[in-house]
C-alpha positions in Angstrom: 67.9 117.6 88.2 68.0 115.0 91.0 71.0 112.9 92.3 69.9 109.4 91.2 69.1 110.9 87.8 72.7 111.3 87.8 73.3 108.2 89.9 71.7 106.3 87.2 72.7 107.5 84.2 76.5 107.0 85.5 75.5 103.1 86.5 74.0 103.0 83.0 77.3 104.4 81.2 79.2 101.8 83.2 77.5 98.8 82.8 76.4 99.4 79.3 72.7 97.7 79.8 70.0 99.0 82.1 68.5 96.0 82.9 72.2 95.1 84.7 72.1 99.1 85.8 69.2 98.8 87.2 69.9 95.6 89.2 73.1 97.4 90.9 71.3 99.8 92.0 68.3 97.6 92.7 65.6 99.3 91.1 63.1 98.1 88.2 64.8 98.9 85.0 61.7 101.2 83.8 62.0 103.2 87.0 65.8 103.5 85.6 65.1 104.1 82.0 62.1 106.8 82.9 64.6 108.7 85.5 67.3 109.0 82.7 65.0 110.1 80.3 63.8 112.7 82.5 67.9 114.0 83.2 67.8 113.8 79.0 64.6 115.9 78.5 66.3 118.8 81.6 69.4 118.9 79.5 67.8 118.5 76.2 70.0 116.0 74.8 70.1 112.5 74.3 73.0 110.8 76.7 72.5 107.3 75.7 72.4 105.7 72.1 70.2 102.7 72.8 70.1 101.5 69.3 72.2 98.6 69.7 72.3 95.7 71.8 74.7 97.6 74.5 74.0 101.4 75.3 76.2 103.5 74.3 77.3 107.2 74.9 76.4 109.6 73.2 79.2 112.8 72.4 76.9 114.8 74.6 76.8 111.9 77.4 80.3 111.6 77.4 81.0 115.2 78.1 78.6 114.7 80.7 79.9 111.8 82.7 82.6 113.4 84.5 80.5 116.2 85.9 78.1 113.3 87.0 80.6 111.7 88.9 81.8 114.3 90.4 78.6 115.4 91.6 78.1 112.4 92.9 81.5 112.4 94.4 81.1 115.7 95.9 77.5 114.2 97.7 79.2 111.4 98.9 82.4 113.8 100.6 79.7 115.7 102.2 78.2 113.3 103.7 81.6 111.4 105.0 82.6 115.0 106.6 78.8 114.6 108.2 79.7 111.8 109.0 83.1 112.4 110.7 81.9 115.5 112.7 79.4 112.8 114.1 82.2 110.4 115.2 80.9 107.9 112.7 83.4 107.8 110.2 82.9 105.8 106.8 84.8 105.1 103.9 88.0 103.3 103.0 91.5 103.1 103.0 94.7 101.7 101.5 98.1 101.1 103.6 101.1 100.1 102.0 104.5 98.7 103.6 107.5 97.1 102.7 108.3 93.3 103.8 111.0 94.1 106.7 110.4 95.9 109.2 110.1 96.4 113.5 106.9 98.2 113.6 103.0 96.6 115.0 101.8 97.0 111.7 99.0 94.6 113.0 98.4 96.4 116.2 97.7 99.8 114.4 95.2 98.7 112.3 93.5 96.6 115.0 93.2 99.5 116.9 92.2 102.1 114.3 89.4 99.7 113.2 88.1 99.5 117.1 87.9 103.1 117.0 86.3 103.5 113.4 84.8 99.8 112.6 83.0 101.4 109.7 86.0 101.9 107.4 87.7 99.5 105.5 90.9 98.9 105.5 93.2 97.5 102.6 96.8 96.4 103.3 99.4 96.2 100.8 103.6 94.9 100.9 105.8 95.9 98.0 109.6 97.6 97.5 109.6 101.2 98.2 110.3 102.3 94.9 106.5 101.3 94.3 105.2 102.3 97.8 106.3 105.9 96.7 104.8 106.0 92.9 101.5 104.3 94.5 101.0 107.3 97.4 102.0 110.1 94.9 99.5 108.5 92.5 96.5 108.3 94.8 96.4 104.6 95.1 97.1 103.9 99.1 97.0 106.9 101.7 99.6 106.2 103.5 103.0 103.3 103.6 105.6 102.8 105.1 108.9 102.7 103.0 112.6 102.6 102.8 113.7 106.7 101.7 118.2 107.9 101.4 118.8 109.6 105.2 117.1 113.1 104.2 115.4 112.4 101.2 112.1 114.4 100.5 110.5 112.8 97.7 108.4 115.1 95.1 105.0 115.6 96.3 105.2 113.5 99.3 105.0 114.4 103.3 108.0 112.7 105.3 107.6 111.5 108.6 111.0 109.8 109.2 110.5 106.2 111.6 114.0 105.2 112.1 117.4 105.9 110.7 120.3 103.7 110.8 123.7 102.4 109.0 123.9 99.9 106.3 126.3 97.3 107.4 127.9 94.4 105.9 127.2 91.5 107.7 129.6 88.5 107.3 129.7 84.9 108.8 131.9 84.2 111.8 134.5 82.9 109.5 134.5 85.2 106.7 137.8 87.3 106.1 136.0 90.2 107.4 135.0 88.8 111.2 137.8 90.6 112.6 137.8 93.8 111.0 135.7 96.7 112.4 135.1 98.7 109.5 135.7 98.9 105.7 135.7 101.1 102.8 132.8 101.0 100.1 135.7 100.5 97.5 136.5 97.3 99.1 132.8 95.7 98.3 134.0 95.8 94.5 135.6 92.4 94.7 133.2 90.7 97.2 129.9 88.8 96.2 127.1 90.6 97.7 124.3 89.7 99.3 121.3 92.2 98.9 117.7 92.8 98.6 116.4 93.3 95.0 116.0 96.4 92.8 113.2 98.6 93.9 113.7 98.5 97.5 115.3 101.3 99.9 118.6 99.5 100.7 119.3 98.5 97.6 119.2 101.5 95.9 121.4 103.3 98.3 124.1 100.4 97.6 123.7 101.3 93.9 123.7 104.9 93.8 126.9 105.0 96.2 129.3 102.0 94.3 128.1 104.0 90.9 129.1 107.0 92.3 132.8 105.1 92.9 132.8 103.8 89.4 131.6 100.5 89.8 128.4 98.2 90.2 128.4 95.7 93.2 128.7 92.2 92.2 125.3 90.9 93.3 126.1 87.0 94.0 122.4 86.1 95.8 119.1 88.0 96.0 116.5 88.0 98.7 113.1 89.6 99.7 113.4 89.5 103.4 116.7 90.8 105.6 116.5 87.4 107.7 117.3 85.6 104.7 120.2 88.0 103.7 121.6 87.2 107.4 121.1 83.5 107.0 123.2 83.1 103.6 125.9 85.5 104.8 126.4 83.2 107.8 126.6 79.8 105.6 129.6 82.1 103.9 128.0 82.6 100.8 128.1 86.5 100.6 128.6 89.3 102.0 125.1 90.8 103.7 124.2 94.4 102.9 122.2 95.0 106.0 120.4 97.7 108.0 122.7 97.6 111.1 119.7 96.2 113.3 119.6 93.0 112.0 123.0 91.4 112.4 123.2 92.9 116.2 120.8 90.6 117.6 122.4 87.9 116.0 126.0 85.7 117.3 126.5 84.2 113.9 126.9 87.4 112.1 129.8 90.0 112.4 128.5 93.4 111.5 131.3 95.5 109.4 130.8 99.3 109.3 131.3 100.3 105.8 132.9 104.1 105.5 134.4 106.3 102.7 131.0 106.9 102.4 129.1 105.6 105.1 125.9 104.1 103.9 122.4 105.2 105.7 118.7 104.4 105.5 115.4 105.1 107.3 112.5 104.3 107.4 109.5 106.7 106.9 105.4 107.3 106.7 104.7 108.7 103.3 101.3 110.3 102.3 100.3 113.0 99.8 101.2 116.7 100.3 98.7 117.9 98.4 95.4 116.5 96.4 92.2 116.0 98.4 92.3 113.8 101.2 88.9 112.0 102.6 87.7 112.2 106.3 88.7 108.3 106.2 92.1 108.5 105.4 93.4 112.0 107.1 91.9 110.7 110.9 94.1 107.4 109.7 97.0 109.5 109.0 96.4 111.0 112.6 96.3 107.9 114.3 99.0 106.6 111.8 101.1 109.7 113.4 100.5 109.6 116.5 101.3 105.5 117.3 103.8 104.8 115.0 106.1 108.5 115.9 
């Protein structure tokens, strides 16, 4: 049995046509057909029901897919390690962060791709709430999201990036400009300015006004922080804010909410466990290293 039997019957199983298989892996479509014939005759059963216009699996072929790809899988993690122990690292990866936050993003991957250009990199922005499912799940490496001030999420590795109050941010001549702090109860009867469901902040807003009994009165939504600063200061709501974002501004009062306090941070998630390839854990070093 030889690996492009194997890489050719799974091309063939995908694509459903050899003459299409054998273009993806550019060879003539007999050298295809007379290598899979050859993996059928070793195994002595038929993989492939070629009786109709598109090929088909067989029940025997389809048991056998997933040890073919993973065969093949296996081959190709050998030969990234190879690779890696030579300093020529290959392969791909997937970064994911939210919209907000203070951290060269850019500058990281700019300088992880001088040091490996051979990987490719794919960056995502969502909420946190998907960050988190899309790490555990295998589907990016790494993000940066928005976690509760000691949270461990199931499954994940924490490396906590910042960690700060949540504020309410009011214009200069709200009813709150003079006041230095205020209870959580006292955001039931004010319309709220907040980021949407799904992200970090909002969440911890949620969980602590349910915990009092009652749901915040969302009067405007935004995606971005900036824009939660900009319609608090018109006097349109009150901001729910990390407390960062209304210091470095003078037409913002930042009000300390207490009785609870509120808190967020900001953290690098990847997978605990579940195989990692050479491409993604010398990311996660660099990753460590320049954003800690």
């Amino acid at each position: 049995m030889e690996l492009r039997q194997l890489e050719y019957f799974v091309t063939v199983a995908e694509e459903g046509n050899f003459t299409r298989a054998a273009e993806r892996v550019h060879v003539a479509q007999p050298g295809v057909s007379a290598q899979v014939r050859r993996l059928e005759r070793e195994l002595g059963h038929e993989l492939l029901d070629r009786s109709g216009r598109t090929v088909r699996l067989t029940e025997v072929g389809a048991a056998v897919l997933p040890y073919a790809r993973a065969a093949l899988a296996a081959v190709a993690g050998a030969r990234l390690v190879a690779d890696e122990f030579r300093g020529l690292v290959r392969g791909r990866i997937a970064f994911g962060m939210v919209t907000s936050h203070s951290f060269d993003v850019p500058g990281l991957l700019a300088a992880f791709h001088d040091a490996y250009p051979g990987v490719e990199i794919t960056l995502v922005e969502a909420r946190s709430e998907q960050l988190t499912g899309d790490v555990r799940g295998g589907r990016l490496d790494a993000a940066i999201a928005s976690l509760a001030t000691g949270e461990q999420p199931p499954g994940l590795n924490v490396l906590v990036l910042t960690d700060e109050a949540i504020v309410a941010a009011v214009g200069q001549d709200d009813e709150w400009a003079g006041r230095d702090s205020v209870p959580l109860e006292a955001l039931r009867d004010r319309r709220l300015v907040s980021l949407p469901p799904g992200t970090g902040l909002r969440a911890r807003l949620d969980e602590a006004c349910a915990a009092r009994g009652f749901a915040p009165r969302i009067g405007f939504e935004a995606g971005h922080p900036t824009v939660l600063g900009d319609l608090a200061a018109r006097g349109l709501g009150v901001a729910i804010l990390p407390a960062s974002v209304p210091a470095g501004r003078s037409d913002l009062h930042a009000v300390a909410i207490t009785d609870p306090p509120l808190r967020g941070s900001l953290a690098l998630l990847w997978r605990a466990d579940g195989p990692v390839s050479p491409a993604a854990r010398v990311f996660l070093n660099h990753a460590r290293a320049r954003l800690r």
